[in-house]
N, C-alpha and C positions, 0 to 999 in steps of 0.2 A: 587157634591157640588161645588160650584162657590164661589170663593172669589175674593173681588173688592180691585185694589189698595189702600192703605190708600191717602186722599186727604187733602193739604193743609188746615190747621185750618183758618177760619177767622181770620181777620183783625179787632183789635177793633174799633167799630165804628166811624166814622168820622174821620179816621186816614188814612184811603186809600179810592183812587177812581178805585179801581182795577174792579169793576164791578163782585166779584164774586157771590153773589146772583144771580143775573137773569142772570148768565152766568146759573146756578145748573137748575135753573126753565126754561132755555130754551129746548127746545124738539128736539132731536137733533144734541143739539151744541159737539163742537171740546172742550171737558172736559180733555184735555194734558195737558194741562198747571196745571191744578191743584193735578197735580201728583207729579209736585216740591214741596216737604214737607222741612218745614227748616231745616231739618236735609240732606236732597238729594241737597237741596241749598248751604250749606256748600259745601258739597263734591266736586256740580260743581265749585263754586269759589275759592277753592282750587287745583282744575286741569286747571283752568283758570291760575292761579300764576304760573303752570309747566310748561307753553309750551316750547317745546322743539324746534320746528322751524316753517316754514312759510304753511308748509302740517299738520303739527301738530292741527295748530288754525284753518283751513278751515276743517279739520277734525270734530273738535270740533262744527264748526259753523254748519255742514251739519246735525249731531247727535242731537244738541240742535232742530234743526228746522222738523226733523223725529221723535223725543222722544215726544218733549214738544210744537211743532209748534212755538217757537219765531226764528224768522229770523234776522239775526245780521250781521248787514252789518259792514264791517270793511277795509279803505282806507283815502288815504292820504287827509288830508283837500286842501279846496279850497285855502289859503293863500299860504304861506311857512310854511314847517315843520321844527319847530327849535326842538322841545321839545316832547314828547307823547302825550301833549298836541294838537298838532297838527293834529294827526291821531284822524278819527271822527271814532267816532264807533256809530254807529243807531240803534235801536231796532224798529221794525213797533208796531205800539197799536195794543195791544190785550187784549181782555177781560178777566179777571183775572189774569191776570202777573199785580205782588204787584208793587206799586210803589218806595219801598223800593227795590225789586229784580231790578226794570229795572235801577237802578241808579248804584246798586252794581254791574253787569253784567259787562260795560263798567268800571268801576275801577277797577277788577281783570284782565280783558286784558289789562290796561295800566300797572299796575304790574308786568304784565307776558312779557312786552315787554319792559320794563323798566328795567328786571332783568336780558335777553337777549335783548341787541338795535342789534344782529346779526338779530333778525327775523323783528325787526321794516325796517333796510336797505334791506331784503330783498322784505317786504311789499313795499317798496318803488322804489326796482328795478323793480318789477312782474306790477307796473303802469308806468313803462319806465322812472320815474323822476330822476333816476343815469344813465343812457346810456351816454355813452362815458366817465366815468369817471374812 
């Protein structure tokens, strides 16, 4: 006997462009992503709010992108970084990651580096933009 992960409930309609129907009807397709249930959502943005340092979150990114295929890029922006605000965090499009998820993703990492700015200065030395300081 084979049992299938529980998968993500729909999105009421007209409420997201997540693409998860004919992500289901594709034949095929990379169905990870819909193994994040709001309830496994939670958990992850709540271990997002924990990090504990700069191997911690590259950890987390490496996991997310083997578990669920979202790849989450995370580095110093193009300007000056005054603020958390500063550090970009990217999600690549993917079909069925909620549009609700990929907004919340990048708010639990600026929380979690906002709670520690130890990992955000490390983020920021491991791109060489504190050398010599």
């Amino acid at each position: 006997m084979t049992t299938t992960a529980p998968l993500r409930s729909p999105c009421p309609p007209g409420a997201c462009i997540c693409g998860r129907d004919p992500l289901l009807e594709t034949p095929g397709a990379d169905l990870r992503i819909l193994r994040l249930t709001r309830e496994e959502e939670k958990h992850l943005l709540a271990r997002l709010e924990k990090l504990k340092d700069l191997a911690d979150l590259e950890h987390l990114q490496k996991r997310m992108y083997e578990q669920l295929g979202v790849r989450v890029d995370v580095a110093p922006g193009f300007n000056e970084v005054r603020t958390m605000l500063g550090i970009e965090i990217h999600i690549d499009d993917l079909p069925g990651l909620c549009r609700k998820t990929r907004q919340a993703i990048p708010a639990a990492i600026r929380r979690g580096l906002k709670n520690h700015p130890e990992i955000a200065y490390e983020l920021l030395n491991s791109h060489d933009l504190l050398h010599g300081t």
